[in-house]
C-alpha positions as semicolon CSV with decimal commas, in nm:
position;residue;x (nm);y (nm);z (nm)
1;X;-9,410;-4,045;4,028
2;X;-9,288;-3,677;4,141
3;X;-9,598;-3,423;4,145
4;X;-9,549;-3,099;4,164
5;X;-9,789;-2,857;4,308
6;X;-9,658;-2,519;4,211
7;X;-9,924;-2,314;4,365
8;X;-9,871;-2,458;4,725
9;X;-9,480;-2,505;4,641
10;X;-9,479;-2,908;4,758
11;X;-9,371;-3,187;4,600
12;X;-9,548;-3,503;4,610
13;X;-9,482;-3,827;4,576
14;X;-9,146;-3,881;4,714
15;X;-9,051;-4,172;4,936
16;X;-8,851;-4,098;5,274
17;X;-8,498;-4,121;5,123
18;X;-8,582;-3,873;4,854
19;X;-8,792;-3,626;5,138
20;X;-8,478;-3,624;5,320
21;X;-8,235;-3,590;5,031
22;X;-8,422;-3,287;4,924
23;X;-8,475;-3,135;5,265
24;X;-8,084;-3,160;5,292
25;X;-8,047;-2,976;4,953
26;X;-8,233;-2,714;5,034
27;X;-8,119;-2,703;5,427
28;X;-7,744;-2,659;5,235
29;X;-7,877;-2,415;4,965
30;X;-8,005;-2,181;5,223
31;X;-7,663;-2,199;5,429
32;X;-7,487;-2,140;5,114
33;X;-7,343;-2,478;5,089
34;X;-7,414;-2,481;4,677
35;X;-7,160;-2,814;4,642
36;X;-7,366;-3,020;4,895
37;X;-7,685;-2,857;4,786
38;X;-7,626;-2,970;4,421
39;X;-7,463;-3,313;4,534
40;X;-7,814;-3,407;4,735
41;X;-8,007;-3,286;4,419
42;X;-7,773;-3,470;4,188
43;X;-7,832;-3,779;4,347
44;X;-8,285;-3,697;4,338
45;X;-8,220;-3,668;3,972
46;X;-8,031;-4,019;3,983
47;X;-8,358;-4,182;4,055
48;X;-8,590;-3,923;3,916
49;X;-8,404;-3,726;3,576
50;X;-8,712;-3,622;3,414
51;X;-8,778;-3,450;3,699
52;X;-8,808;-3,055;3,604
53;X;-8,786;-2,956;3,968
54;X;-8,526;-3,087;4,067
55;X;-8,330;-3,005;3,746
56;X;-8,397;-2,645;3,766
57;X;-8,316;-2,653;4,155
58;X;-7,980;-2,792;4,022
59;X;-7,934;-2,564;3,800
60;X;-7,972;-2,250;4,057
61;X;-7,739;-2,418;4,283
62;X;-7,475;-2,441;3,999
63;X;-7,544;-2,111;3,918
64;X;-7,454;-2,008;4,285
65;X;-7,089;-2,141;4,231
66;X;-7,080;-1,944;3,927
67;X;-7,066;-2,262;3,653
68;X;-7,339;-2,058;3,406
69;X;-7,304;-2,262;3,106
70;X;-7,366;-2,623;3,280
71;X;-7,664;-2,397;3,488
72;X;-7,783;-2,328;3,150
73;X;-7,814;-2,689;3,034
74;X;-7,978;-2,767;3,306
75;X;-8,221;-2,508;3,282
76;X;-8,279;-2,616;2,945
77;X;-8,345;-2,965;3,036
78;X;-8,607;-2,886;3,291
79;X;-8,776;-2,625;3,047
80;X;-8,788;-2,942;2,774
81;X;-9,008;-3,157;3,077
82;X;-9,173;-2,886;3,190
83;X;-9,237;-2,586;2,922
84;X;-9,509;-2,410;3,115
85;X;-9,399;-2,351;3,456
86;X;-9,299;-1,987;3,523
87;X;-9,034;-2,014;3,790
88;X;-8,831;-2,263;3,570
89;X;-8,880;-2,004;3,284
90;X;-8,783;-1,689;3,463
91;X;-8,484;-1,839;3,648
92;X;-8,373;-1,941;3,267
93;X;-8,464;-1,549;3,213
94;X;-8,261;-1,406;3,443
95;X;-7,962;-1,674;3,410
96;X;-7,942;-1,558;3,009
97;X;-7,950;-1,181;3,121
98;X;-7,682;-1,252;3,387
99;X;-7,493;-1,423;3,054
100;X;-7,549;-1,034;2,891
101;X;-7,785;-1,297;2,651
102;X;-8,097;-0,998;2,619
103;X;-8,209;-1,121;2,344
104;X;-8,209;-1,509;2,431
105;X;-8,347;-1,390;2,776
106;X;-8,662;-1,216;2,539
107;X;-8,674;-1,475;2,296
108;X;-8,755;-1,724;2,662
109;X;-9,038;-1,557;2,734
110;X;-9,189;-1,541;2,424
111;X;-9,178;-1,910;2,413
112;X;-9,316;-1,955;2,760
113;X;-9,601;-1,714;2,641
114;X;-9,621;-1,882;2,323
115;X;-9,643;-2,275;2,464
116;X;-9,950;-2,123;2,686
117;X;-9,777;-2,037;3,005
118;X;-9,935;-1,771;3,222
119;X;-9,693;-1,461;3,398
120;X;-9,774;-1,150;3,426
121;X;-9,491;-1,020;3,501
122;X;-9,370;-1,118;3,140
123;X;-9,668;-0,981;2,962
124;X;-9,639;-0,694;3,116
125;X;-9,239;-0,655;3,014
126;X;-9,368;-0,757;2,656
127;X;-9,623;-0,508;2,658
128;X;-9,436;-0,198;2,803
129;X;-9,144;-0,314;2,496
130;X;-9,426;-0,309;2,231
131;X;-9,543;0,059;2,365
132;X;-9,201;0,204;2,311
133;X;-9,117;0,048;1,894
């Protein structure tokens, strides 16, 4: 089993193969590489789909080559396993606005807020939108 400890950004549980698979996805990702970066991840998710993680890393890299709508699913997959974690839910956020999807981008937050998640920075977007209507 895959644990992720968001505050200290490390994943546990992962045998060698899939410590090395992911170092090399995100070894490519920083170079740029976004095919090999997603082709490592796609091959985590292989042995480990309900993953959120790793979906939502996918789902950047995709993004990177500029495929939003299969970014999107995948965002949307890793919300579904994961509905409280914050960087999932803002890289959704700012995938929708990048779509010109405002309102979709407003209506994630809300749900992140609403499911019990905890980001400032969203409450405080929420609350300087409330202020102004």
């Amino acid at each position: 089993m895959i644990i992720i400890d968001s505050d200290k950004q490390r994943i546990y549980g992962m045998d060698n193969a899939d410590s090395e698979l992911f170092q090399q996805a995100t070894e490519a990702e920083k170079q740029e590489n976004h095919v090999a970066s997603a082709m490592y991840t796609r091959k985590l998710i292989e042995k480990h789909p309900n993953c959120a993680i790793f979906r939502a890393f996918l789902a950047n890299s995709i993004w990177d080559m500029g495929n939003l709508e299969e970014a999107e699913k995948e965002f949307k997959i890793a919300i579904n396993l994961e509905q409280k974690n914050e960087k999932i839910s803002e890289g959704y956020f700012h995938l929708l606005l990048e779509l010109e999807r405002d309102d979709d981008a407003f209506d994630e937050m809300r749900r992140f807020l609403r499911a019990g998640g905890k980001f400032d920075r969203y409450q405080d977007i929420l609350d300087n939108l409330n202020e102004r209507t």
